[in-house]
N, C-alpha and C positions, 0 to 999 in steps of 0.2 A: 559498569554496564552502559549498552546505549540507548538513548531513549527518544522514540517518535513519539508526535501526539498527530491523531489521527483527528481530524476538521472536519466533523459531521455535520452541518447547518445548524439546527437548534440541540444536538444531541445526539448519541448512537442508539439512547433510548426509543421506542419507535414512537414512544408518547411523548415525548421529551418537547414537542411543539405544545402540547397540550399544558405543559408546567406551567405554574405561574413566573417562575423567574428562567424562563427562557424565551427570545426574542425572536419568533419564525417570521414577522413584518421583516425583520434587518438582515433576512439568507441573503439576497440579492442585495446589498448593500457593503460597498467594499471597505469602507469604515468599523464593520463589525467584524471583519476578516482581520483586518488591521491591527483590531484591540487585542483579536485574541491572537495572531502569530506576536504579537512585542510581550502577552503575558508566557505563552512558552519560550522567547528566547530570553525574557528577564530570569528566567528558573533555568537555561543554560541547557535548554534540550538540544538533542545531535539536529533535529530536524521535525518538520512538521511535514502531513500527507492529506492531501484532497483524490478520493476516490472521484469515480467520473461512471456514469451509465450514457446509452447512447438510446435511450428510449423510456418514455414517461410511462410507470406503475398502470397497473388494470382497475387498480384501486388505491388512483391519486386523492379521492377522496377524504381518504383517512389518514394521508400521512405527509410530510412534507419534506419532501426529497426529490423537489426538483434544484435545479443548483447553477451556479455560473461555471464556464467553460474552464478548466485548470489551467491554461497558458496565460489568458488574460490576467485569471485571477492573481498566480502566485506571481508574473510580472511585475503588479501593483504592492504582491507583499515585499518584493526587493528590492521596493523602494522605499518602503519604510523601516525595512530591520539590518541588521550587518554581518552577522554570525548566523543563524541558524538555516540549516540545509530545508532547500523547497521540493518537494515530490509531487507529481504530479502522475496521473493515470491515466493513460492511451492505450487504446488499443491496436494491437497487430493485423487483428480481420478486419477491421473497419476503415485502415489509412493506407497512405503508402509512405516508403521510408523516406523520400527527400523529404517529404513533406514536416514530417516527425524530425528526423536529423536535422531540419535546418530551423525549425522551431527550439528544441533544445540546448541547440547552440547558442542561440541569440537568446535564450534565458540564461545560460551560463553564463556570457559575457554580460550580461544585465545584470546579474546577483554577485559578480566577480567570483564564480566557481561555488556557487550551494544549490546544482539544478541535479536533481534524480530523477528518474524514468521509470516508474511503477510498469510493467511488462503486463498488462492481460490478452489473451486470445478472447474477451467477450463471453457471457454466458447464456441469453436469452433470445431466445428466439423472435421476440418482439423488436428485438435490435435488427436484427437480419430482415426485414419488411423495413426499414427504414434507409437501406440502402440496394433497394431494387431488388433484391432476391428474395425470394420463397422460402427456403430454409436457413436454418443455422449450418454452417458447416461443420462437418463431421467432428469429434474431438480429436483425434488422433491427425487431420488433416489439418486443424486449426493451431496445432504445435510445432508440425512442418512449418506452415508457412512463415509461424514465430521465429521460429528461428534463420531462414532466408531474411525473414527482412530484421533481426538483428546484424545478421552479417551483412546486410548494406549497411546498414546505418552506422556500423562503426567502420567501415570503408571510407563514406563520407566523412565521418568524422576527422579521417586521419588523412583525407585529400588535401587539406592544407597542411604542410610539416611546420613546427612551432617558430622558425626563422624564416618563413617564404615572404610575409612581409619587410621591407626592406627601406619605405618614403628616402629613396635617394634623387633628390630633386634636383641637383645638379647634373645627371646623367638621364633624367627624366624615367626613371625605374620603379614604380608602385610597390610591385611586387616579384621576385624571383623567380618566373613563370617554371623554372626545372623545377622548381618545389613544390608544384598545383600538379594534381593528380588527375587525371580518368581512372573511374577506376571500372568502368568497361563489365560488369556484372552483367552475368545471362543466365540465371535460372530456373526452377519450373516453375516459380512464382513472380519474380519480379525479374527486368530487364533496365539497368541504370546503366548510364553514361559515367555521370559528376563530372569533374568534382562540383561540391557543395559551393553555394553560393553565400557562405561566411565563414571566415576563416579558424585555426584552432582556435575551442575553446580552452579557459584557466584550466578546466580540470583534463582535459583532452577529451574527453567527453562522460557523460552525467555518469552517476550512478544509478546502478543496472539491479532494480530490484522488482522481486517477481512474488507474486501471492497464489498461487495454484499448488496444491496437495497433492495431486493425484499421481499417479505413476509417470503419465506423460511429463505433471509440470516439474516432479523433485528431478527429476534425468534433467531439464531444461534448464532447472535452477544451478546444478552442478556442475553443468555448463557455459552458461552464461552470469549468473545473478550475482550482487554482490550483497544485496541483503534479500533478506524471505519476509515477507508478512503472513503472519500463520496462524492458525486457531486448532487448540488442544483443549483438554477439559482436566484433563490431570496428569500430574509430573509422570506418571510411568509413560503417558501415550507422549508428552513432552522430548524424553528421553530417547525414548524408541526413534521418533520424527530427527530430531537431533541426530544422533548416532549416526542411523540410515544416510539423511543426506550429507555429510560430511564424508563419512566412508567414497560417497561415491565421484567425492570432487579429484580423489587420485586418476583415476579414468582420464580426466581431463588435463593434467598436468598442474594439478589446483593441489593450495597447502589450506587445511581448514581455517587458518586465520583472514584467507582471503574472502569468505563468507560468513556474514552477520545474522543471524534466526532469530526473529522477531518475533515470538506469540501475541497477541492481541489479549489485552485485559482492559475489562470495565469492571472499575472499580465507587462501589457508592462509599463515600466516605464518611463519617460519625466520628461526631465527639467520643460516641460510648459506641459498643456493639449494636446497643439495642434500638439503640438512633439511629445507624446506618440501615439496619435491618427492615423502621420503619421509614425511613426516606424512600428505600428499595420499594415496599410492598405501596406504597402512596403512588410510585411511578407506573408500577405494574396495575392500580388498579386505575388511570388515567387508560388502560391499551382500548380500543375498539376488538371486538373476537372477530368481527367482520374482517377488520385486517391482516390481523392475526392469521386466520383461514384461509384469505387469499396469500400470503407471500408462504406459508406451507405446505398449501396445495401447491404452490407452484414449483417450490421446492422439491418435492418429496414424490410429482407427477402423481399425483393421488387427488381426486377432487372427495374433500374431506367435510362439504358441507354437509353430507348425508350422514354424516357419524355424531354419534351424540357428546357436546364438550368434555364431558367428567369420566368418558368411557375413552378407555385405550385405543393408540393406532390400529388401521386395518392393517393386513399383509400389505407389504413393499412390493415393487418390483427390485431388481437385483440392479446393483450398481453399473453393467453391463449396460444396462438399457438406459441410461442415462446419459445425456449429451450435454448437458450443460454442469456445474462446477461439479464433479464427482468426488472431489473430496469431502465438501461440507456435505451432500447429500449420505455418506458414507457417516461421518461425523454427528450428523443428529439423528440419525435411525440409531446406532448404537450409543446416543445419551437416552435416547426414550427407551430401548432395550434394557439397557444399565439399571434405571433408575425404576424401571415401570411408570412412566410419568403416563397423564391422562394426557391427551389433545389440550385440553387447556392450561394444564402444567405446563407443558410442553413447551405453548407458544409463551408463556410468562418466561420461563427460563433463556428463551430466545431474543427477549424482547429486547433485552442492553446492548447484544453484543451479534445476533444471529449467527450464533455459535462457537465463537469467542468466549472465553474466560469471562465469568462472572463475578463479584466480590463482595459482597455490604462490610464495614468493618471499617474501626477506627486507623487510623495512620500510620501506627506502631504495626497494626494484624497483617495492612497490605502492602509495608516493608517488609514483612517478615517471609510472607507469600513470596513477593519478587527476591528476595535473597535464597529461598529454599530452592527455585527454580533456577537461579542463577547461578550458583555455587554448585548443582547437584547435575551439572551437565546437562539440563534444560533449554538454557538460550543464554544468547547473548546479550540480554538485553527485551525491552517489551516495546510494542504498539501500543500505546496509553489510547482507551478510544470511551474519552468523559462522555459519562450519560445523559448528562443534559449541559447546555454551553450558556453563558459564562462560569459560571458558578461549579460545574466539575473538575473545571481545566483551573481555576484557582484552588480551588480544594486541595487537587493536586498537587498544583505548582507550590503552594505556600505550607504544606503539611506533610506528604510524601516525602517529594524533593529535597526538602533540610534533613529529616529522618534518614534518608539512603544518603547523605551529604556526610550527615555526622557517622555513619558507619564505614565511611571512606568505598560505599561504591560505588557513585556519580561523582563528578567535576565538580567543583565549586566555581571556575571560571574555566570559559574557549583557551585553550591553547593553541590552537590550529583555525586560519581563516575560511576553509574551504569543508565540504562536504566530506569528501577522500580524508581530511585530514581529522578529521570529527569522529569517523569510522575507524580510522588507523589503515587504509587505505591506500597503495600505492596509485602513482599518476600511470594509464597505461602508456605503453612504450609507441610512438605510431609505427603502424608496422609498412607503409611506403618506405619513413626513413631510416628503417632499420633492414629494408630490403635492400638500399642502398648504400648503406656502409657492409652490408656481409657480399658484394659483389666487387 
């Protein structure tokens, strides 16, 4: 299987700052970024992911999630580590493609090929007021445009063909200018000249991994993605998710090996069950409900402070009426359906993962979890996203990791240098210079 660890600041916990052994002074401190991408590539993970917002919480009071910029950051981790693949989070509404393409490139060649491009269209409307607009853009318009400025960016990518460079200093020739592209793009979104102002990268360009559920993003992921990060609650809806997007990579001219499904698990770890179970409830009773209420009001477009904790949701509105992530919004009205949980159940079961797979349980339980999923046509593999940091992410690495080792479903050592080759992954073909040998 393959396996991410996802880089939440002090934890995916939302109290997880709050723990006594986690570090929220060292978020902004690249040293502690450092410590923990060298303990996931010691444990031989495919890769590690820094999500990215483009706007500070309503109620940053309570939590600590603000964070360094993903390019700087994961620059500084490839220069400390060798093997493990870096991911980073940009948004599609928020940039423009040279900009993107010529950033990802120059981390590829930084990391010698372990740079992935987490794909979001943006969820919040708070982000939209921080780039001169009034609204959020529509959802359905915000997948358009994804996919326009994907198709620039691997244009750009492939405006250098992998021999255009040439250093022939005797004839004074840098580079083989027939092999530098325009690639001359004019559509309803974006209008690019290029080519790129750096040349192929190792992997020809990152890996192309998208987190969006909803109908817009599984069409976009079967189209474009090479891996999914995704949150299910249990193997049937796992299965379902699976199947679904696979089935529809034929459409595209896609063989299901060429996409990875990554479910998100937070998993609290225990010596014994009943130690994980209390680690869990120790974290959980660490939450503020003040924050709790604000990131589910937000969610859920319900303002839920009028409702009593220990008493049930009100009525929803219908997923229809929802502009920002519609699948998690989809996702936890049907776990509080499911379960009948109160608002404060609710927001506890929220708290490790906001919506993501949950787990308390010794090492053996949540190997056995990830095999039943992995085995039963569930995933390819997980988003490992430790509850509080350092201390999850070794639990992990030093207890899981050997357990799935000795059962022969992870690696024991990198075979492969690069990202692509991590994933099993072919190199894409450029398609300039595959225009130009079919002519």
């Amino acid at each position: 299987m393959n396996l991410n660890v996802f880089l939440m600041n002090a934890g995916h916990h939302e109290a997880a700052w709050r723990h006594p052994g986690t570090e929220p002074h060292n978020i902004t401190d690249i040293r502690y970024f450092q410590r923990l991408a060298q303990i996931a590539e010691q444990a031989k993970f495919d890769s590690l992911f820094l999500a990215d917002g483009l706007a500070v919480s309503k109620n940053i009071k309570h939590g600590a999630f603000i964070g360094l910029e993903p390019f700087t950051l994961l620059a500084a981790l490839a220069s400390v580590t060798e093997r493990i693949g870096l991911i980073g989070t940009v948004s599609t509404t928020y940039n423009e493609p040279f900009h993107v393409a010529r950033k990802f490139a120059s981390l590829d060649h930084i990391s010698k090929g372990r740079a992935g491009w987490n794909i979001v269209t943006s969820g919040g409307e708070a982000e939209a007021r921080n780039f001169s607009k009034d609204d959020h853009l529509e959802h359905s318009k915000r997948y358009e445009r994804a996919s326009e400025f994907v198709q620039v960016a691997t244009k750009l990518w492939d405006s250098w063909e992998d021999d255009a460079i040439v250093i022939d200093r005797s004839s004074g020739s840098y580079a083989d200018d027939t092999k530098v592209h325009e690639i001359d793009h004019a559509g309803d979104s974006f209008k690019v000249s290029g080519p790129l102002n750096v040349s192929r990268s190792p992997q020809g360009y990152p890996v192309l991994v998208q987190a969006g559920s909803s109908e817009d993003g599984k069409e976009f992921a079967a189209r474009y993605a090479e891996a999914i990060f995704t949150a299910q609650q249990t193997l049937a809806e796992a299965q379902a998710f699976y199947s679904d997007v696979k089935s529809r990579l034929v459409r595209y001219g896609r063989s299901p090996e060429q996409l990875k499904i990554l479910p998100g698990i937070c998993a609290v770890i225990g010596q014994t069950e009943s130690e994980a179970i209390e680690k869990e409830r120790e974290l959980n009773e660490l939450t503020v409900p003040a924050y709790g209420l604000q990131q589910l009001s937000t969610m859920l477009k319900v303002d839920l402070y009028t409702y009593p904790l220990d008493g049930p949701l009100p009525e929803l509105p219908g997923v229809d009426q929802i502009n920002g992530n519609k699948s998690r919004y989809q996702l936890v009205a049907d776990l509080a359906q499911r379960e009948n949980l109160t608002i404060r159940q609710l927001i506890h079961r929220l708290a490790g993962g906001r919506g993501h797979r949950t787990f308390a349980g010794t090492a053996v339980q949540v190997a056995d979890q990830l095999e039943e999923w992995f085995t039963s046509g569930g995933s390819d593999g997980f988003n490992v996203m430790p509850p509080y940091l350092p201390g999850g992410l070794e639990e992990f690495a030093q207890q899981v990791v050997p357990e799935l080792q000795r059962r022969g479903l992870f690696r024991t050592e990198y075979t492969g240098t690069t990202l692509r080759e991590h994933f099993g992954l072919s190199r894409p073909a450029n398609q300039f210079a595959s225009a130009a040998l079919s002519r």
